[in-house]
C-alpha positions in Angstrom: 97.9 105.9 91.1 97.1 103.1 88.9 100.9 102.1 88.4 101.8 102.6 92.1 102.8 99.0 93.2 100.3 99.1 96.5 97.3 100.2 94.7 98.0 97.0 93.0 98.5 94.8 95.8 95.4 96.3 97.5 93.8 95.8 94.3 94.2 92.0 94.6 93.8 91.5 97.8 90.7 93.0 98.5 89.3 90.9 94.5 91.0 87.5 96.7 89.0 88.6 99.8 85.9 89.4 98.1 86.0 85.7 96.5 86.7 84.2 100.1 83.9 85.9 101.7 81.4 85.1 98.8 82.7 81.1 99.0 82.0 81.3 102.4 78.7 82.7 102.4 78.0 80.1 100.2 78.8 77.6 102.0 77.4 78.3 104.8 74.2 79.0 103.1 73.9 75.5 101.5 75.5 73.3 103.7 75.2 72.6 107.7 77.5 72.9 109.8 80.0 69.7 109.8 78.0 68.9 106.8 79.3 67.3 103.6 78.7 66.8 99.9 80.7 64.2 98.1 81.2 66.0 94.6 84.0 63.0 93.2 83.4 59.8 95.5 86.6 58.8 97.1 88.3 61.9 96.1 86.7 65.4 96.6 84.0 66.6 99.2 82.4 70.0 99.8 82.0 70.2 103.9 81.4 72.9 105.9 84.2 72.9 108.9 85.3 74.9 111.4 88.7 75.3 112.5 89.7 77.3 115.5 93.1 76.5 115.3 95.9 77.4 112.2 96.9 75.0 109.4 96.0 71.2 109.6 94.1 72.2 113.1 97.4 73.0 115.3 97.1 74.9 118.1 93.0 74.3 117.8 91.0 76.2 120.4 93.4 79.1 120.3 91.1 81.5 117.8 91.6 84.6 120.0 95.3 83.9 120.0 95.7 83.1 116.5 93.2 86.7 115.2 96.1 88.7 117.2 98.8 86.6 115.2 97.3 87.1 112.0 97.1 90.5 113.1 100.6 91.2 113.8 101.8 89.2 110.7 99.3 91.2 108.9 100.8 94.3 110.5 104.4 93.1 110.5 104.4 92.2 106.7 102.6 95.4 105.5 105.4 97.7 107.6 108.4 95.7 105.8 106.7 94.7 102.4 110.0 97.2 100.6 111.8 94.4 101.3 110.1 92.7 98.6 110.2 93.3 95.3 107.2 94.7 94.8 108.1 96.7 91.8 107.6 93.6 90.0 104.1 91.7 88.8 105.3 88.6 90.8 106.3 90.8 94.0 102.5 92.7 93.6 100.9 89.2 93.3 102.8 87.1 96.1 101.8 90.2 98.7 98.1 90.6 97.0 97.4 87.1 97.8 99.0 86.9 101.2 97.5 89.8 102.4 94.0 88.9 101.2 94.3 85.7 102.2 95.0 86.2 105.8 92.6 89.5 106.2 89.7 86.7 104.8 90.4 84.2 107.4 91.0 87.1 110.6 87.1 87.6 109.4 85.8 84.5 109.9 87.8 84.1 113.2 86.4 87.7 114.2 83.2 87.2 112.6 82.5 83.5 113.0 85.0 82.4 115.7 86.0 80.1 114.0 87.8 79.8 110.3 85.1 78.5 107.7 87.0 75.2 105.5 85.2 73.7 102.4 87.6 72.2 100.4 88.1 68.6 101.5 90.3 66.2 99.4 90.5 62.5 100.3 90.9 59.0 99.5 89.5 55.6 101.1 92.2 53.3 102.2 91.7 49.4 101.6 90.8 49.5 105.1 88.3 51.5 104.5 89.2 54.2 106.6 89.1 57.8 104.7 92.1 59.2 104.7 92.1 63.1 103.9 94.2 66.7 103.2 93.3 68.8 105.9 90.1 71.2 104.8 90.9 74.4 103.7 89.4 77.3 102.0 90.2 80.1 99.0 92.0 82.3 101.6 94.1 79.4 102.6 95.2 78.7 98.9 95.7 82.5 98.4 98.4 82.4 101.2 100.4 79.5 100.3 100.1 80.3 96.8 101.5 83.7 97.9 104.3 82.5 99.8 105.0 80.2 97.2 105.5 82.6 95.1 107.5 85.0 97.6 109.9 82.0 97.9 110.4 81.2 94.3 110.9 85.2 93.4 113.7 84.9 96.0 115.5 82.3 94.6 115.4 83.7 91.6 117.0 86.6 92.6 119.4 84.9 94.1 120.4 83.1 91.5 121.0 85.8 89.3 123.3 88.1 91.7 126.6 87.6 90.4 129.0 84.8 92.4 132.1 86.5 94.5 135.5 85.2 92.7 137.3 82.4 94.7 140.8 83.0 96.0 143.2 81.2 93.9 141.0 80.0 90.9 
C-alpha cells in the first residue's frame, strides 16, 4: 500500500489540507473579520478576507456556483488523474497539492461561505495609494504550485520524446 502512487497523493493532500484548515482557524481566531496586521510595513499584511468569488475575486458572489465547480474539477481530475504521470514523485506531488488545495477551499465555501484569504502582499505607491497581490491562502498556493508543477512535468516530457525525421534532411 505504502508504494501505491494514490496512497501517496492522498497522503499529501489530506497533510496540505490539514495545514489550510489549521491557518484558517487561526486566523480567524486572532483576527476580525476584514481585519489586518501589517507584519513588513509597505510590503506584507496578515488580514482576514473573504472571497466569494475565484482567483483575484472574479465571478465574486457566485460561492454556490463556484463549490459545484470545484466539485466537478475535483471530481473530473480524480477520474482522469492516469493521464498523469503519477508513477513519478513530481506526478504524486503536483495531484497531492491540487487536490488538497481545492478540497481546503470547497470547505470554507461549504463551511464558511465564503473562501478564508490571509496572505496579503503589497506596496504603497508614491501616491500613496496601496497597491496589492490579490489575498490568498495555503490552499491557494498548494494549487498553483501544483499546477505549476503539472505543467513543467509536461514539458519535460515533451521534450524528451524523440523528434519525427523530416522529409528530405
Amino acid at each position: 500500500m505504502r508504494g501505491n502512487p494514490n496512497w501517496r497523493i492522498g497522503l499529501l493532500a489530506l497533510v496540505v489540507l490539514a495545514l489550510d484548515q489549521a491557518t484558517k482557524l487561526l486566523v480567524r481566531a486572532h483576527l476580525g473579520f476584514g481585519q489586518e496586521k501589517p507584519v513588513i510595513d509597505g510590503f506584507f499584511k496578515l488580514v482576514h478576507w473573504g472571497n466569494t468569488g475565484a482567483a483575484w475575486s472574479l465571478f465574486r458572489g457566485n460561492n454556490v456556483t463556484l463549490a459545484f465547480v470545484a466539485l466537478a474539477a475535483l471530481l473530473i481530475l480524480f477520474l482522469t488523474r492516469h493521464h498523469f504521470d503519477i508513477h513519478t514523485l513530481g506526478g504524486q506531488l503536483a495531484l497531492g497539492l491540487i487536490f488538497g488545495g481545492i478540497v481546503g477551499n470547497l470547505l470554507d465555501r461549504l463551511t464558511h461561505n465564503h473562501v478564508t484569504d490571509f496572505l496579503y502582499f503589497y506596496v504603497i505607491r508614491r501616491d500613496g495609494v496601496e497597491a496589492g497581490f490579490p489575498a490568498f491562502n495555503l490552499a491557494d498556493t498548494a494549487i498553483c504550485i501544483g499546477v505549476g508543477l503539472l505543467l513543467w512535468l509536461s514539458w519535460q516530457a515533451e521534450s524528451r520524446q524523440p523528434q519525427p525525421a523530416r522529409p528530405g534532411g
